[in-house]
C-alpha positions as CSV (number, residue, x, y, z in Angstrom):
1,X,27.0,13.6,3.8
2,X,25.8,12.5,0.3
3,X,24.3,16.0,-0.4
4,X,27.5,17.5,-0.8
5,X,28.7,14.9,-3.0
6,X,25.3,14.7,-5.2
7,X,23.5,18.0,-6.6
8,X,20.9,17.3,-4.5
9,X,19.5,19.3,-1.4
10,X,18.9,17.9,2.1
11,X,15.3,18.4,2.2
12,X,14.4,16.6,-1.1
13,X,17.5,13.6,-0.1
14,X,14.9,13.1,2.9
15,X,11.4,13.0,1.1
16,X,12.6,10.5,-1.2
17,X,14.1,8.5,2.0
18,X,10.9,9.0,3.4
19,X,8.4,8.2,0.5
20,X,10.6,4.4,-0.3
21,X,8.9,3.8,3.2
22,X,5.8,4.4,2.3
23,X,6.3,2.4,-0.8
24,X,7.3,-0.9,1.2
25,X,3.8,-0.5,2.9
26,X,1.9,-0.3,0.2
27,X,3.4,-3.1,-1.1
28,X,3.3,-5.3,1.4
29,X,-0.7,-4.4,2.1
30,X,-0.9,-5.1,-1.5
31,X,0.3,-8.7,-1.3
32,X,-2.1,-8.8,1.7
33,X,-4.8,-7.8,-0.5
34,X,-3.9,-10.8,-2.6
35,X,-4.1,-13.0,-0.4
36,X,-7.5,-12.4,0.8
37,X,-8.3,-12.7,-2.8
38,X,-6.7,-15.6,-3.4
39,X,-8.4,-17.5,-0.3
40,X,-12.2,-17.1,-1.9
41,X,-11.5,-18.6,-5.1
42,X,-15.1,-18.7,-6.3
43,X,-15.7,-14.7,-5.4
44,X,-12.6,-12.2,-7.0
45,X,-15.2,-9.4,-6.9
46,X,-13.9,-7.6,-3.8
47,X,-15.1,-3.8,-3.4
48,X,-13.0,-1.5,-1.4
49,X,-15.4,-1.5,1.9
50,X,-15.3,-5.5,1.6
51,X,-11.6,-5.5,1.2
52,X,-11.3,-3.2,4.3
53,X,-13.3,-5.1,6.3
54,X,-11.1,-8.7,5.6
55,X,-8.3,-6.5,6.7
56,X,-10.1,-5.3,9.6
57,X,-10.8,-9.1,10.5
58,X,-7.3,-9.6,10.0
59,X,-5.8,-7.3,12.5
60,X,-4.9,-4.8,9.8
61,X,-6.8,-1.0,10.2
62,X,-6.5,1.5,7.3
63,X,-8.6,4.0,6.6
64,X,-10.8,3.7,3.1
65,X,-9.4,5.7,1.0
66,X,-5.7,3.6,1.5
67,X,-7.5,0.8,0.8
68,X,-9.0,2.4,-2.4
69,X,-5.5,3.8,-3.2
70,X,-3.9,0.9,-3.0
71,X,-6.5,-1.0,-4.9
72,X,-6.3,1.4,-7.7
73,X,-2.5,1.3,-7.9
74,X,-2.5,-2.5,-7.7
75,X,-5.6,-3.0,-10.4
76,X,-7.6,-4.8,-7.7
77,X,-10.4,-1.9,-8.9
């Protein structure tokens, strides 16, 4: 296994596999976030309970504060 090549432990080899998955998702819910954005030209002022809510429409359910989170991260707030 890599751990014994590279000075790093087993547990911490797994948290980073496990956080570029989380990464990915943000990502892609952030591009998702764009394009709801980028369909209502005239209104760019999209609040994190409105933003949920197109997401909702869309099929898409995540809680508030991932919305906010990724909103934040992405400069959307």
């Amino acid at each position: 296994m890599l751990c014994a090549i590279l000075p790093v432990s087993e547990s911490g080899f797994y948290k980073w596999k496990q956080n570029r998955k989380k990464v990915k998702a943000w990502q892609k819910l952030l591009a998702q976030m764009h394009e709801i954005l980028d369909e209502d030209e005239e209104n760019k002022n999209y609040g994190v309970r409105r933003m949920q809510i197109a997401l909702e429409q869309r099929g898409i359910k995540r809680s508030l504060s991932t919305v906010r989170r990724v909103m934040v991260r992405g400069n959307l707030v």
